[in-house]
C-alpha positions in Angstrom: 0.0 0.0 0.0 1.9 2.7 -1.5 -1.1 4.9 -2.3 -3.0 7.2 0.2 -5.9 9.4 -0.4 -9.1 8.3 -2.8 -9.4 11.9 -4.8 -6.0 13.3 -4.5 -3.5 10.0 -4.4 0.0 10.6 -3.3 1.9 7.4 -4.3 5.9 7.4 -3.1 8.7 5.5 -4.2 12.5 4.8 -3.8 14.6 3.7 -1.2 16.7 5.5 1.4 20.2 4.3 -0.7 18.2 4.1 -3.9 19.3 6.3 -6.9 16.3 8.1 -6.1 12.8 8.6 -4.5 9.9 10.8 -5.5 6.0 10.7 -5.8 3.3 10.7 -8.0 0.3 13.0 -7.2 -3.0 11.9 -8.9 -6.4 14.0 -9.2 -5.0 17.5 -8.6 -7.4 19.4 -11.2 -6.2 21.4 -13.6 -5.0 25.5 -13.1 -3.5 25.5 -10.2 -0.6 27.5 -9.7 2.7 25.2 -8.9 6.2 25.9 -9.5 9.3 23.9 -8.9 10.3 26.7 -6.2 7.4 26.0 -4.0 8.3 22.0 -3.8 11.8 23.2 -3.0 10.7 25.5 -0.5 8.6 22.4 1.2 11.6 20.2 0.9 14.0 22.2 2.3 12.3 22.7 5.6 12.6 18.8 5.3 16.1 18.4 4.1 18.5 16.4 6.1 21.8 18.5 7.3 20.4 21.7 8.5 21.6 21.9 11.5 24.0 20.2 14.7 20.7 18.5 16.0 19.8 16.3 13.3 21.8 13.9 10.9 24.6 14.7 8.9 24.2 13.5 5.8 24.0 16.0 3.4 21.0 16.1 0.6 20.4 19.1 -1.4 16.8 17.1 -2.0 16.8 19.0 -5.3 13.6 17.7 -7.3 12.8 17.6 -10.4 8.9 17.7 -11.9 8.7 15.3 -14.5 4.9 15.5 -15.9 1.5 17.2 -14.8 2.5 20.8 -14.4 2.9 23.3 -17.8 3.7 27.1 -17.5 3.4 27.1 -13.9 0.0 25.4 -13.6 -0.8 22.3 -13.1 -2.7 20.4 -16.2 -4.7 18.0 -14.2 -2.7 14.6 -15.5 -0.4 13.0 -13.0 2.1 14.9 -11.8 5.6 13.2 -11.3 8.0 14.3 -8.8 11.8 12.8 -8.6 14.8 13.3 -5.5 18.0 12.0 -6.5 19.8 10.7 -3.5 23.6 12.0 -3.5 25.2 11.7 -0.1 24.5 7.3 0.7 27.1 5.8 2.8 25.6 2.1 2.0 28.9 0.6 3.9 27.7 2.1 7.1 24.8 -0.4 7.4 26.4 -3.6 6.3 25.9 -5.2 10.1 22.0 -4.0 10.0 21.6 -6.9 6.8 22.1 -9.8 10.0 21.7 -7.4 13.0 18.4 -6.3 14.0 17.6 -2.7 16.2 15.3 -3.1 18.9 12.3 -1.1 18.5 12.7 -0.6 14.4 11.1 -2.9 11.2 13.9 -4.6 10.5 13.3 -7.8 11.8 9.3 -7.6 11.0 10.0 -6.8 7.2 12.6 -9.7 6.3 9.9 -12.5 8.4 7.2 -10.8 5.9 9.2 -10.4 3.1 12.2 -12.3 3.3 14.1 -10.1 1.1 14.7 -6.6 1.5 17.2 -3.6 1.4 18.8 -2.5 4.9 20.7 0.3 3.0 19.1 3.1 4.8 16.3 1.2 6.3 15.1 1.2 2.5 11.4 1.9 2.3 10.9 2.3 6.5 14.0 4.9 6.4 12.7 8.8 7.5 13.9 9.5 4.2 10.8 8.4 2.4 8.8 11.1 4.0 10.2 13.7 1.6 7.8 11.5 -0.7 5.0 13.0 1.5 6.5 16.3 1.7 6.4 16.7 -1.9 2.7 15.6 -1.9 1.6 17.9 1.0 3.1 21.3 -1.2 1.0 20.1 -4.1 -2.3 19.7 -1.6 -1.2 23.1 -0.3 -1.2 24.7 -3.6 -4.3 23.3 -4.7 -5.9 24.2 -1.1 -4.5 28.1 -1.4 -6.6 28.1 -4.4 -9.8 26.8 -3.5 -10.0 27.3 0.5 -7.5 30.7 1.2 -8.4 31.0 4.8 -6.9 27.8 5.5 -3.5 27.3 7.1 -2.0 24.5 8.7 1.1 25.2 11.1 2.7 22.6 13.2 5.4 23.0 15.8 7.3 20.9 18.5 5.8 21.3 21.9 7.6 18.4 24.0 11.1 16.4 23.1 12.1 14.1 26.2 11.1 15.5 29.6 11.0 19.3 28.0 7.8 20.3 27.4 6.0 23.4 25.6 3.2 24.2 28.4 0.8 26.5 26.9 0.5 26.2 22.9 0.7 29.1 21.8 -1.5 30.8 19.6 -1.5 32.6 15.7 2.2 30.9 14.8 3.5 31.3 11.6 5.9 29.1 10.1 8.3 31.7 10.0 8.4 31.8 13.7 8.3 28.2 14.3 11.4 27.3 11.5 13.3 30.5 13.4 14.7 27.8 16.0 16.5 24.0 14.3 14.4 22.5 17.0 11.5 24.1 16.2 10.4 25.0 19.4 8.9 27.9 19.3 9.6 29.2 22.7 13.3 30.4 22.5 14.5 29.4 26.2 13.0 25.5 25.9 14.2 25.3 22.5 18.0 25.8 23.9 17.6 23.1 26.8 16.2 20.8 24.2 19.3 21.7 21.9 21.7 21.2 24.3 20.2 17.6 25.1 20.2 16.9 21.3 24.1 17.7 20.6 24.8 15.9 23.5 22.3 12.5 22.4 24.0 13.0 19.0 27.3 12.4 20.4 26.3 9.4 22.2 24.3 7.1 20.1 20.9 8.4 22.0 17.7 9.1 21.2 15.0 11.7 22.1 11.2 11.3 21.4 8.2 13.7 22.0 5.1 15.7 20.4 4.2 17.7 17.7 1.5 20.0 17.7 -0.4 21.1 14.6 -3.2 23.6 14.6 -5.2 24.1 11.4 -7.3 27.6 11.2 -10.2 28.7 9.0 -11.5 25.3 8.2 -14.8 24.9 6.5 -18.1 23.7 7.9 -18.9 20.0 7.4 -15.6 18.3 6.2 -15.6 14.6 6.3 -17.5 11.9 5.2 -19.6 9.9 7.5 -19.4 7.3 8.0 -15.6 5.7 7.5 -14.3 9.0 6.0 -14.4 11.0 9.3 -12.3 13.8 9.5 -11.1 12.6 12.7 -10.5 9.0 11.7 -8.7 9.7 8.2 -6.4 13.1 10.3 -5.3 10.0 12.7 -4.5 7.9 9.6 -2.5 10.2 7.9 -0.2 11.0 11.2 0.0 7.4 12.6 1.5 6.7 9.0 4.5 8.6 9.9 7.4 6.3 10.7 7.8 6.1 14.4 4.7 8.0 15.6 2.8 6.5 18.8 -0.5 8.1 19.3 -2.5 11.3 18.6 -4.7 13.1 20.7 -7.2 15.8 20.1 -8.2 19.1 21.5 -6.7 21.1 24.5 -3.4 19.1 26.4 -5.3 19.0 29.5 -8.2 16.6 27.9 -6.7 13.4 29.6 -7.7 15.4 32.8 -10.9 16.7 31.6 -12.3 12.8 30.8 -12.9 12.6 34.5 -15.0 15.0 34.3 -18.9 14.3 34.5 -20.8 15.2 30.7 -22.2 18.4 32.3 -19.1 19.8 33.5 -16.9 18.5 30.3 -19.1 20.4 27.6 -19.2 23.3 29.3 -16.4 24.5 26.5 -15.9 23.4 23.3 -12.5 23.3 23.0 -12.8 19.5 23.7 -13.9 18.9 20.8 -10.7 19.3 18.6 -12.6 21.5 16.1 -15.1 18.0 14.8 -18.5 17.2 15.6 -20.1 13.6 14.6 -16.8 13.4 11.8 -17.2 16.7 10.7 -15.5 19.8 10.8 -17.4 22.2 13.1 -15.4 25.2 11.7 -13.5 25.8 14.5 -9.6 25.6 14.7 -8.6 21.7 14.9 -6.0 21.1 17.1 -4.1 17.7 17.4 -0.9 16.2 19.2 1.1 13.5 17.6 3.3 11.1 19.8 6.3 10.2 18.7 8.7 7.4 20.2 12.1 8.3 20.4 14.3 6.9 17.1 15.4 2.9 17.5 19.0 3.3 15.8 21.3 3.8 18.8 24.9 3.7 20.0 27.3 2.5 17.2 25.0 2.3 14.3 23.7 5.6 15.5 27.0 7.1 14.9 27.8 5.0 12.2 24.7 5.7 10.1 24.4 9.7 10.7 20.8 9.0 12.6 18.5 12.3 13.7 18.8 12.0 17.5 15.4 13.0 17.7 13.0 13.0 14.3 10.8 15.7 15.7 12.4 18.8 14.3 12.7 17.5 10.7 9.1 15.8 11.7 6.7 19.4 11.4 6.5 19.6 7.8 5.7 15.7 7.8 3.0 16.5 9.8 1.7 19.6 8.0 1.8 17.6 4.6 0.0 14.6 5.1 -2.9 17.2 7.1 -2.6 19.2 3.8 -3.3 15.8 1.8 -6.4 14.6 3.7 -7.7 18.4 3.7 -7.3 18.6 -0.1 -8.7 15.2 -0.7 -11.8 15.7 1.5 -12.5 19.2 -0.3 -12.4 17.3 -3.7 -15.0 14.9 -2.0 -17.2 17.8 -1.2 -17.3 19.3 -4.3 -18.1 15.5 -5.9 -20.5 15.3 -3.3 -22.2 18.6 -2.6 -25.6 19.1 0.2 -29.0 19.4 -1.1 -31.1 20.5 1.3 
């Protein structure tokens, strides 16, 4: 299952030590205004090597659009989008073809397959996101069009036992990409980079949560009854290599479920912004678990491993939010109300 999405299909390819990977984006309709520049721009904040606290392998992730787009607009045929991998060090993972890491697919993928590419990690390496990344700027692009109002920004609010207590509100991606842990409050973001350098060094690992908040959302997106907004959000984010769990609404809601009925809809901020699968127009917020990575000690340091995937993580996050948001909005125009 390569594919996701019904309307708008992102389907990636490639392998972490591959010659390349990329995506093909199906059902974008025609018009919409893409450029080469605004992929980049999406892959960049993506990019491994940006900084001390995250791997050092260096990829310019420099992509190329092969089909679909024409004069800076798409044409409404597939759109093909390639990333030629420069910087593999394949001798690096030689052990990991007998040696197993705890926590990671390794061991699960060669009992189902029996034949696969530890290069990398292959098709379960991080790297494959930038698939996802490139597909998330094309559902942006076609969601600027049709639904302005709409923005999606996603930042990191915990990473190991530092967390981001009040989530704070009107962000911009400006803000949050000001910081390589993207944290956006300036004095956590230092503790957490000082704990990152210092897992780097030694094989360790960090894991934490990502909040995403997405503003100006319609009325009424989702499909009842297997197509709920909630249920096809928490598909798209539990896809994400290594995530644990989401969670909706305020951070406090664990608290708030011992609540009795009359006291816990009192607000409706514990709603997460969806009513009965729907979007109830509101801001949607959600928090997105993430385990700390599995690669550790030697093969950390061998490999070039993030320490913690988080930071490189947000535009992950944003993207495949931006793909079920573009694919439900082609569902409601397929599918509009009559009273």
């Amino acid at each position: 299952m390569n594919t996701f999405g019904e309307l708008f299909r992102v389907t990636t390819f490639g392998e972490s030590h591959g010659p390349a990977m990329g995506a093909v984006i199906d059902g974008c309709p025609a018009g919409v205004a893409l450029t080469t520049a605004h992929v980049q721009a999406a892959l960049d904040r993506r990019r491994p090597g940006q900084s001390n606290v995250t791997t050092s392998r260096n990829e310019a992730d420099q992509v190329e659009l092969l089909s679909g787009v024409y004069e800076d607009k798409t044409l409404g045929t597939p759109i093909a989008a390639v990333v030629r991998n420069t910087d593999q060090r394949s001798s690096d993972y030689a052990k990991l073809a007998k040696e197993d890491r705890p926590g990671h697919a390794d061991k699960v993928w060669r009992e189902r397959f029996h034949h696969r590419d530890p290069r990398g990690g292959g098709r379960t390496s991080g790297r494959e996101t930038l698939c996802r990344v490139i597909g998330g700027s094309i559902a942006e692009a076609l969601l600027a069009r049709e639904v302005p109002s709409l923005k999606t920004v996603a930042w990191v609010s915990q990473v190991g036992p530092h967390i981001l207590a009040t989530p704070p509100a009107a962000l911009t991606r400006a803000q949050i990409d000001a910081h390589p842990t993207r944290c956006p409050d300036p004095r956590l973001a230092a503790l957490i980079e000082a704990d990152l350098i210092d897992a780097k060094a030694k094989g360790d690992s960090y894991g934490g949560v990502i909040t995403a908040r997405i503003d100006g959302m319609p009325t009424g997106l989702g499909e009842p009854v297997f197509g709920k907004l909630k249920s096809l959000l928490s598909s798209a984010v539990t896809g994400i290599g290594a995530v644990t769990g989401v969670s909706w609404g305020p951070d406090d809601l664990e608290r708030r479920l011992a609540l009795k009925g009359s006291e816990f809809h009192t607000t409706r901020d514990v709603y997460g912004g969806i009513q009965g699968g729907l979007s109830n127009g509101e801001p949607i917020l959600l928090r997105v678990l993430f385990k700390p990575p599995a690669t550790l000690a030697d093969h950390a340091k061998a490999g070039r491993h993030d320490p913690c995937i988080l930071p490189r993580a947000v535009p992950v996050v944003e993207s495949m939010i931006s793909i079920v948001l573009a694919d439900l909005w082609l569902f409601s125009l397929a599918r509009p109300h009559r009273p």
